[in-house]
SELO-975275 format. One record per residue (C-alpha): x, y, z. Coordinates in steps of 0.5 Angstrom, whole numbers, padded with zeros to 4 digits, always signed. Example, Ala and Ser with C-alpha at 12.3 -4.5 7.8 and 13.67 -1.06 7.14 Angstrom:
SELO-975275
+0025-0009+0016/+0027-0002+0014/
//
This chain:
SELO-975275
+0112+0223+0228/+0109+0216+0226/+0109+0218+0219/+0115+0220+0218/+0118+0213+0221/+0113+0210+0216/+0116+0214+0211/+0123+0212+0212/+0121+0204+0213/+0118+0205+0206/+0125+0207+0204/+0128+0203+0206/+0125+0198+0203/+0124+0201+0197/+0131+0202+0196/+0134+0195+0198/+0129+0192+0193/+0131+0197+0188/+0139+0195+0189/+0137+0188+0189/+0135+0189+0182/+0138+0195+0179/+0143+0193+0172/+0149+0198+0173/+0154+0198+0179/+0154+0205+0180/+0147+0205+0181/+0147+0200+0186/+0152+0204+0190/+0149+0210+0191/+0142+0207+0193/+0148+0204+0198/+0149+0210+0200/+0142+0212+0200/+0139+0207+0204/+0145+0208+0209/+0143+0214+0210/+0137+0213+0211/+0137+0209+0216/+0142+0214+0219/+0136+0217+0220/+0132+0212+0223/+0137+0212+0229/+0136+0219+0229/+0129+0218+0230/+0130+0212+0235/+0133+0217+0240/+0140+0212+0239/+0146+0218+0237/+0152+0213+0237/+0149+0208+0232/+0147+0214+0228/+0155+0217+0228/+0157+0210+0226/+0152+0209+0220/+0153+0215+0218/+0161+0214+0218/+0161+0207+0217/+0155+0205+0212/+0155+0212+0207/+0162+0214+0208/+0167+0209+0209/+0163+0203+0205/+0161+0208+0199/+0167+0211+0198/+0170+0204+0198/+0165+0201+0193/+0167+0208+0189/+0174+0206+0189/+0173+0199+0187/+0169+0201+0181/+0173+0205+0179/+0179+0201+0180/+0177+0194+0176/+0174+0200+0171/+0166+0197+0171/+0164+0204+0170/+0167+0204+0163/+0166+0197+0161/+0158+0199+0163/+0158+0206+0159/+0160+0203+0153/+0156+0196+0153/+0150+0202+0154/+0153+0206+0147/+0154+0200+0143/+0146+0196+0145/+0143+0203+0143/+0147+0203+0136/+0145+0196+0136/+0138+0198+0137/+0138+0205+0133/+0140+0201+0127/
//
């Protein structure tokens, strides 16, 4: 049991590190959602099912799927792919 809490910890931190330096926005927002879901999994763990449902709700659900939507919705996702496209023309030529 201890080692899959200290997994978890690792996790956590790996991603909440990997979100501060992650480029693209859509990235950021799925180890959002990752991170939420696994400190879902740390209430779990904690014996504490009422925070769990809320994090799960919450954090990976309600949050991601906003984050989503405002992504889509001021359109970074294009600009992002499109800024790729063209730094590897450059980079090709």
């Amino acid at each position: 049991m201890m080692l899959i809490e200290i997994t978890l910890l690792a996790f956590l931190v790996v991603t909440a590190v990997a979100i501060c330096f992650v480029r693209r926005l859509l990235a950021a927002v799925i180890l959002y959602a990752a991170f939420s879901l696994g400190l879902t999994l740390i209430w779990i763990l904690l014996s504490a099912p009422d925070l769990a449902v809320t994090e799960a709700a919450v954090g990976t659900g309600i949050t991601g799927a906003l984050f989503f939507v405002v992504l889509k919705r001021i359109q970074v996702m294009e600009q992002e792919h499109r800024l790729e496209k063209e730094q590897q023309a450059h980079e090709n030529a």
